[in-house]
C-alpha positions as CSV (number, residue, x, y, z in Angstrom):
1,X,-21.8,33.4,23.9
2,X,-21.1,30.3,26.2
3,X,-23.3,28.5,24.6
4,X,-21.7,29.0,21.3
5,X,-18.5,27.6,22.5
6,X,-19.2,24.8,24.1
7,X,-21.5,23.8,21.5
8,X,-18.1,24.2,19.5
9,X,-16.2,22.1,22.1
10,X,-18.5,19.5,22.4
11,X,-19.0,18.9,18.6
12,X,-14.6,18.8,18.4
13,X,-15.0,16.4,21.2
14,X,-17.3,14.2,19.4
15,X,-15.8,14.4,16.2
16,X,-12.2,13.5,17.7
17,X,-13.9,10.5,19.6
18,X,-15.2,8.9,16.4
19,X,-11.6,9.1,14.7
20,X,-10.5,8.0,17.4
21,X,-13.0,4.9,17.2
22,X,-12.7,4.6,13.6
23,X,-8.8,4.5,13.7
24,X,-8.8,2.1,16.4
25,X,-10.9,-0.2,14.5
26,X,-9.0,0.5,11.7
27,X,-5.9,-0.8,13.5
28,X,-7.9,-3.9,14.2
29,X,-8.4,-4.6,10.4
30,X,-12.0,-3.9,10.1
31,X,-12.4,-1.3,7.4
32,X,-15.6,-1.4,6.7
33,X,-16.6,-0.9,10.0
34,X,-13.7,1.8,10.5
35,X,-14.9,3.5,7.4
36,X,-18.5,4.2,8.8
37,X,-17.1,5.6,12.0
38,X,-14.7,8.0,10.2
39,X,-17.5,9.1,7.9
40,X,-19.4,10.0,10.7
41,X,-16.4,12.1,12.3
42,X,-16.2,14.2,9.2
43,X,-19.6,14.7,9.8
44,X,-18.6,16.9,12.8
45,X,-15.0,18.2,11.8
46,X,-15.6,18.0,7.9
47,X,-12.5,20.6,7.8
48,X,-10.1,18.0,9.9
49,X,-7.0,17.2,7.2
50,X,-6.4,13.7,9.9
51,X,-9.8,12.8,9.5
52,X,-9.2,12.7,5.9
53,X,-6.2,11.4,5.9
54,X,-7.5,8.5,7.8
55,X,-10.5,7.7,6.0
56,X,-7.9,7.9,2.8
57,X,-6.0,5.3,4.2
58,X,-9.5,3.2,4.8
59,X,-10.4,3.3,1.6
60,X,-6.8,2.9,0.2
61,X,-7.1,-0.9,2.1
62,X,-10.3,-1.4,1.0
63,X,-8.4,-1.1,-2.7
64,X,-11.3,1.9,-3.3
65,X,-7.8,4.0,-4.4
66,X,-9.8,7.0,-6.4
67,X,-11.5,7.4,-3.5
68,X,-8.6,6.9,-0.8
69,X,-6.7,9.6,-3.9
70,X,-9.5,12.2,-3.4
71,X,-9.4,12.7,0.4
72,X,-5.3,13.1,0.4
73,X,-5.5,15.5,-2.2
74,X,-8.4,17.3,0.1
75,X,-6.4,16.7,3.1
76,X,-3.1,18.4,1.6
77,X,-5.5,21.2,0.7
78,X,-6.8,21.4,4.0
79,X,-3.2,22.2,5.2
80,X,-2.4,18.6,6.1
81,X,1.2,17.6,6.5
82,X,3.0,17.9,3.3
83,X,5.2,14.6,3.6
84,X,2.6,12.0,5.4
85,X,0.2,12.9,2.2
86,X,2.4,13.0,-0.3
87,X,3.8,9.1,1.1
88,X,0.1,8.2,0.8
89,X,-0.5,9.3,-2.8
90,X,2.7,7.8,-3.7
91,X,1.7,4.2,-2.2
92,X,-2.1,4.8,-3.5
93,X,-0.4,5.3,-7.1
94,X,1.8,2.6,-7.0
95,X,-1.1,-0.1,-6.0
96,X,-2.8,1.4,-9.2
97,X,-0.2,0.9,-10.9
98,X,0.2,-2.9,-9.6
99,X,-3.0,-2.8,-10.3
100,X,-2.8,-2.2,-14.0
101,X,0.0,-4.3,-14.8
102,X,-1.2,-7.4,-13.3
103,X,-4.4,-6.2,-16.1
104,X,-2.2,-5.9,-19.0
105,X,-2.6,-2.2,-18.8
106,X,1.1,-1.4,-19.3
107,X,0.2,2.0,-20.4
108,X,-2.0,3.0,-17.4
109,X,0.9,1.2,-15.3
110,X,3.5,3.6,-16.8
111,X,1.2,6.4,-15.4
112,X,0.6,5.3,-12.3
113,X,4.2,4.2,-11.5
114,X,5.2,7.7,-13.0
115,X,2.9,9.4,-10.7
116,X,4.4,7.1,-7.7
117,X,7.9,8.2,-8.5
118,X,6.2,11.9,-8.9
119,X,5.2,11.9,-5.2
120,X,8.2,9.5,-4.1
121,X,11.4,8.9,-6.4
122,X,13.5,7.0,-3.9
123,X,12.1,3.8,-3.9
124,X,13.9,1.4,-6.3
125,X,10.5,-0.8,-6.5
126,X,9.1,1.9,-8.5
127,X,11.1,2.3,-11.0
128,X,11.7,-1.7,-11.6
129,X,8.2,-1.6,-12.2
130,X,7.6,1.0,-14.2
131,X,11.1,-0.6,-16.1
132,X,8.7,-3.5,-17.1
133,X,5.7,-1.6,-18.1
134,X,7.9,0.1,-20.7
135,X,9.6,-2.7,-21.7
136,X,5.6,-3.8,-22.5
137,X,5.4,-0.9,-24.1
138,X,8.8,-0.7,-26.5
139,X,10.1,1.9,-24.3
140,X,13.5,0.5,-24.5
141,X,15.2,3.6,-23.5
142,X,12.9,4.8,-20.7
143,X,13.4,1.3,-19.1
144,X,16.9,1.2,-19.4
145,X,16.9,4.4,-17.5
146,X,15.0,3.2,-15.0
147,X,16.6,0.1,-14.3
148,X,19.9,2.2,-14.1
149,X,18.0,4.2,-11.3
150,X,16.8,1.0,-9.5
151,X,20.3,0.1,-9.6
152,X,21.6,3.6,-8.0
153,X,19.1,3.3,-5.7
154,X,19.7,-0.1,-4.7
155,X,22.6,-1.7,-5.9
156,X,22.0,-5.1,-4.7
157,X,18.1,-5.2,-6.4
158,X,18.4,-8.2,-8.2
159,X,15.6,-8.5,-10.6
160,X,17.2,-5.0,-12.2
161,X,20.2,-6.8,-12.3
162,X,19.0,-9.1,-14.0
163,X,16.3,-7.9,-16.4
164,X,19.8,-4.9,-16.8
165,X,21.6,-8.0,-18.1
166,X,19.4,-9.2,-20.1
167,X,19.1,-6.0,-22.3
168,X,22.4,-5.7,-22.4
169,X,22.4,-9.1,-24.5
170,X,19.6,-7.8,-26.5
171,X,21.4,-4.8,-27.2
172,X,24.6,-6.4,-28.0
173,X,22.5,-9.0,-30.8
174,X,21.3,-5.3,-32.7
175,X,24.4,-4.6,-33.0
């Protein structure tokens, strides 16, 4: 019975001391290297949500962001804390969404940013962005709302100021 439990302890112990290692190096900037370590925690606490969470935030730097996607979502089901995962998905959507703009994907960039807000809807960045997808798109309305929202949400954002301007022109030439 002694055994038992400090077989338990020691394997903790072990596990704890890689994610230790693997979020020190990740701290450092080496990923790769902080990736293999974490792996290799999980290994020993494969039911840790912080072990997940950190190797989620390895591979979201190593832009792998299905990957980094599938360990929050198993770390919030793990009982991981609500609010640091749900940050995490929102950024992880977001650089997807980057991701697809910048790759004339303006409709997978309207999901993406959608998702972001989803997870996060305070951050005026999103919505700016997801403002230009649709405007991509012909979404006239849906950006307009959104640029209105950039706006409430930071009234000094000056690209929606502009780009708010600017439809307002267009809007006034229909007429």
């Amino acid at each position: 019975m002694y055994a038992e439990g400090l077989e338990n302890d020691v394997t903790i112990q072990i596990g704890l001391t890689y994610n230790d290692m693997g979020t020190s190096l990740y701290e450092k900037g080496r990923f790769h290297e902080a990736l293999t370590i974490l792996n290799e925690a999980l290994n020993f606490m494969p039911m840790d949500s912080g072990i997940h969470l950190n190797r989620g935030d390895t591979y979201r730097e190593l832009k792998r962001y299905n990957l980094a996607l599938s360990d929050y979502h198993y770390a919030l089901d793990l009982g991981g804390s609500e609010s640091l995962i749900k940050s995490r998905l929102s950024l992880t959507h977001y650089a997807l969404g980057t991701q697809c703009f910048n790759q004339q994907d303006y409709e997978g960039a309207n999901i993406e940013f959608t998702r972001a807000i989803d997870f996060f809807d305070r951050n005026a960045e999103y919505f700016v962005n997801r403002a230009r997808a649709c405007m991509q798109l012909q979404l006239m309305e849906n950006a307009f709302s959104d640029l209105k929202k950039t706006l409430e949400l930071s009234p000094s954002h000056e690209l929606a100021s502009s780009m708010l301007m600017g439809f307002n022109c267009d809007k006034k030439l229909q007429f």
